[in-house]
N, C-alpha and C positions, 0 to 999 in steps of 0.2 A: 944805680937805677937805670941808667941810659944802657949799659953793658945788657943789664938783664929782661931789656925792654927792643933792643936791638937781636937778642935770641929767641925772643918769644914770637917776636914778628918775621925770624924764619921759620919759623915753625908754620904758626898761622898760612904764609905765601904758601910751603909747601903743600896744605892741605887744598887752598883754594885754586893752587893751580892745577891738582892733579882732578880733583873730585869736582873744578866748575860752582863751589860755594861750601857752605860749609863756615867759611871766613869770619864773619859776622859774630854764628854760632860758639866761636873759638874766640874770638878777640874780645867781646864785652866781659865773659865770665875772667878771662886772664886779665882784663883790666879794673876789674872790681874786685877781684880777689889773692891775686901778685901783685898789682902794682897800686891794689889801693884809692881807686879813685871810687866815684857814686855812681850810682846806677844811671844819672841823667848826663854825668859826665864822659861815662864810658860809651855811652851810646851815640853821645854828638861823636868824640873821638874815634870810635868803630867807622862809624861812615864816612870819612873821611879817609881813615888806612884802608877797611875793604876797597873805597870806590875807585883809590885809584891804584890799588895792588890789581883788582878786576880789569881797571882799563887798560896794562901792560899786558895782561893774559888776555887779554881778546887781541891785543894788537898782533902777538906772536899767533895768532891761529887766523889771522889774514889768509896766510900762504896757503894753510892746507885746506881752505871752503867749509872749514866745520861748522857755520854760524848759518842759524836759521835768522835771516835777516828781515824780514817781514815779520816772523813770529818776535820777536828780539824787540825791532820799533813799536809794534803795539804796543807789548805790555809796557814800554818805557813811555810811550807820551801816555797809557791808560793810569799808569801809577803818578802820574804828578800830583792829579790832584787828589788822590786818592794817598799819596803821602804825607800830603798838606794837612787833611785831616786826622788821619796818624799821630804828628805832631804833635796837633793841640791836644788829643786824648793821651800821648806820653807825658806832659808839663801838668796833667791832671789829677794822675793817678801818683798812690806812692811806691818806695822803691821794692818795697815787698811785694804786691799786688804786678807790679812788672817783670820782676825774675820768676813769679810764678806761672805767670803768663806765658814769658819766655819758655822755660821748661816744659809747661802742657804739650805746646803749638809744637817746640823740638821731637820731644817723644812720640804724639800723633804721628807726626810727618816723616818720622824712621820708621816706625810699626806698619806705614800703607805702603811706603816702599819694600820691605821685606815682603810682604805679604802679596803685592802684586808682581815682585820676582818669583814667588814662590810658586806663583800663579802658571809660569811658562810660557807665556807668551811673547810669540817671538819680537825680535826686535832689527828687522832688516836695515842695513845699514845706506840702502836709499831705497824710496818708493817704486813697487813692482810696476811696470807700465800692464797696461790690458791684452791678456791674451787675444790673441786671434782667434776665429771658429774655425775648425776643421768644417771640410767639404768643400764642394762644387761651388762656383762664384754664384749661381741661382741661388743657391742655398742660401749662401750667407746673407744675400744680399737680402731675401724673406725675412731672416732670422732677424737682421739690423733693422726692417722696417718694423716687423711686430713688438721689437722690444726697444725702440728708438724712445717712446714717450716716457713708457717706467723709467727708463734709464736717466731721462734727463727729470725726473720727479725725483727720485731719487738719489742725483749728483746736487741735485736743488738743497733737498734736507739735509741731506750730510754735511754741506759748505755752509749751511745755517745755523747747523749745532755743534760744528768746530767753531765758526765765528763767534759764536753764543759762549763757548766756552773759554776760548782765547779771551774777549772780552772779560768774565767772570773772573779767570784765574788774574787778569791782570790787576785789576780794580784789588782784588783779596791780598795779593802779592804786596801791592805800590802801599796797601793800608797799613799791612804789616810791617814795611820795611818803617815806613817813617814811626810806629807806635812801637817798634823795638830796638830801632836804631842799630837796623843791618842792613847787610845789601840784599836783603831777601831771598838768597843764594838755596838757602834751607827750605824754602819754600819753594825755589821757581823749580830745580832740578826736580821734587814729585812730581810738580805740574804738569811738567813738560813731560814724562815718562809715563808716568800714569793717566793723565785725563788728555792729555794731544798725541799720545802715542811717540812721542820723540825716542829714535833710538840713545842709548845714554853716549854715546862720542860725539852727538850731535848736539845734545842737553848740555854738555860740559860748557861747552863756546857761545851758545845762545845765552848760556846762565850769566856768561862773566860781561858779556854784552848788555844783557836787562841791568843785573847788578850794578853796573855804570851808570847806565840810566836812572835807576834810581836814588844812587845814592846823589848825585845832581841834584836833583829837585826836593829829595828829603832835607842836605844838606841849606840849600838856596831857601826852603821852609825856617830853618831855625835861626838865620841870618839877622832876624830882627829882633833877638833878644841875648841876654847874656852866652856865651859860647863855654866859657871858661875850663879853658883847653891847655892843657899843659905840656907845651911844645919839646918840653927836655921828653918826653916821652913819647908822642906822636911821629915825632920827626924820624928819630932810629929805628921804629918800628914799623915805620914806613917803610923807608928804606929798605930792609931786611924783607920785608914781606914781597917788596916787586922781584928782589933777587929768588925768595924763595918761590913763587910762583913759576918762574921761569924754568927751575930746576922742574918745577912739580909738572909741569907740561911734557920733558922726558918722562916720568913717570906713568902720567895717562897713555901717552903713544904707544908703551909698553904693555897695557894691561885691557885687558880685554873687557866689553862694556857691563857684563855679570859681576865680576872679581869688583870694578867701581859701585855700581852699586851696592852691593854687600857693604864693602867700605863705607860707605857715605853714610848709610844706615846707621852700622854699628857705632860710627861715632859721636850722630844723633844723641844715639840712646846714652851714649857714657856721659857726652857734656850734660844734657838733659837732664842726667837722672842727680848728676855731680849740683846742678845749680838747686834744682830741687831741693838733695837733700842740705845743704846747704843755708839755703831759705828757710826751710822749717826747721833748724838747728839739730837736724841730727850728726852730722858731720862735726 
């Protein structure tokens, strides 16, 4: 069991370190359905391996500045309390009603990612600074008075429905993580590409940074009641998953941020459809 629980957890790291999440997605199904455990047990036990397989992949992407760190602190202090109550609605509900849950939300959140890839929109790998105006210094200097006020109404709204959003996505993230007992990895990576516009090499490192953060406070949530964790199996598949992270970060370096998305998608949709059919006993 340790043997085959120490393989699964490279596997997993692989996934999370190249795709930035994903992890969660991958380790509760393999842990309720190889290795046997319960839906409420797999999910304390997930967040525990993803959050600190996540916190080795965020340490290794120090060096190369990939981490939206501003974006990253929100949503981590926005999800606390927003995982807290996650919790108590996981301890509530039963184990079928949660892996279906699980499977909708997975499937959703591969289907907006493909479909806003499919979309074409680019994805620059840092923000364009403001072109300058052509002409005469009179000119421009007309052109910056007349449109100095729109400009600053309109830097105004936009900073107020990213923050408006940033906000939303975190609060939706931090709820999730704690009522399914991931690092929200599968979540935060749409968020960040589709609704904040994050290019995806930049989603990867911000993902594994929230992921930390939340699995923190999700974990510190369920502290006050039975755990019952079974360490011949968490311990090795820890292990294995910071090694396989590690790898999985060569991997991302490699791959260009379309080829990850597709990726991250498609696997969505396989765990997803897998825990699904599953649940309703077709499998």
């Amino acid at each position: 069991m340790m043997v085959l629980a120490a393989a699964l957890g490279l596997v997993m790291g692989l996934v999370i370190g190249a795709l930035g999440g994903g992890g969660g997605v991958l380790t509760v199904p393999l842990l309720v359905y190889v290795l046997g455990l319960t839906a409420q047990s797999a999910t304390t036990s997930s967040i525990i391996i993803v959050g600190i397989t996540a916190l080795f992949g965020t340490l290794a992407r120090l060096r190369g500045k990939l981490i939206d760190w501003r974006t990253g602190l929100i949503f981590g202090v926005l999800g606390i309390p927003a995982a807290y109550l996650g919790t108590l609605l996981n301890h509530a509900v039963e184990q079928r009603v949660l892996l279906l849950a699980f499977a909708t939300i997975t499937i959703v959140a591969a289907i907006a990612m493909l479909l806003n890839n499919r979309s074409g929109a680019p994805e620059p790998d840092i923000m364009p600074a403001d072109p300058g105006s052509p002409g005469s210094a009179s000119g421009a200097a007309t052109s910056m008075t007349s449109r100095t006020a729109a400009q600053v109404a309109t830097q105004r709204h936009q900073l107020l429905a990213t923050a408006a959003k940033v906000v939303l996505s975190g609060l939706i993230v931090g709820f999730m993580t704690g009522f399914l007992g991931v690092g929200g990895g599968f979540l935060v990576v749409p968020a960040l590409v589709i609704i904040l516009r994050v290019p995806m090499t930049y989603a990867i490192g911000t993902s594994l940074l929230i992921i930390t953060l939340n699995s923190v406070s999700s974990m510190a949530s369920r502290l006050g009641s039975p755990l019952h964790l079974d360490w011949r199996i968490v311990v090795p598949f820890t292990l294995l998953a910071v090694v396989g992270s590690l790898l999985g970060k060569r991997v991302a370096d490699k791959c260009s941020g379309d080829a990850l998305t597709k990726a991250f998608a498609v696997m969505l949709i396989l765990v997803g459809g897998y825990v699904a059919a599953q649940t309703l006993g077709v499998l």
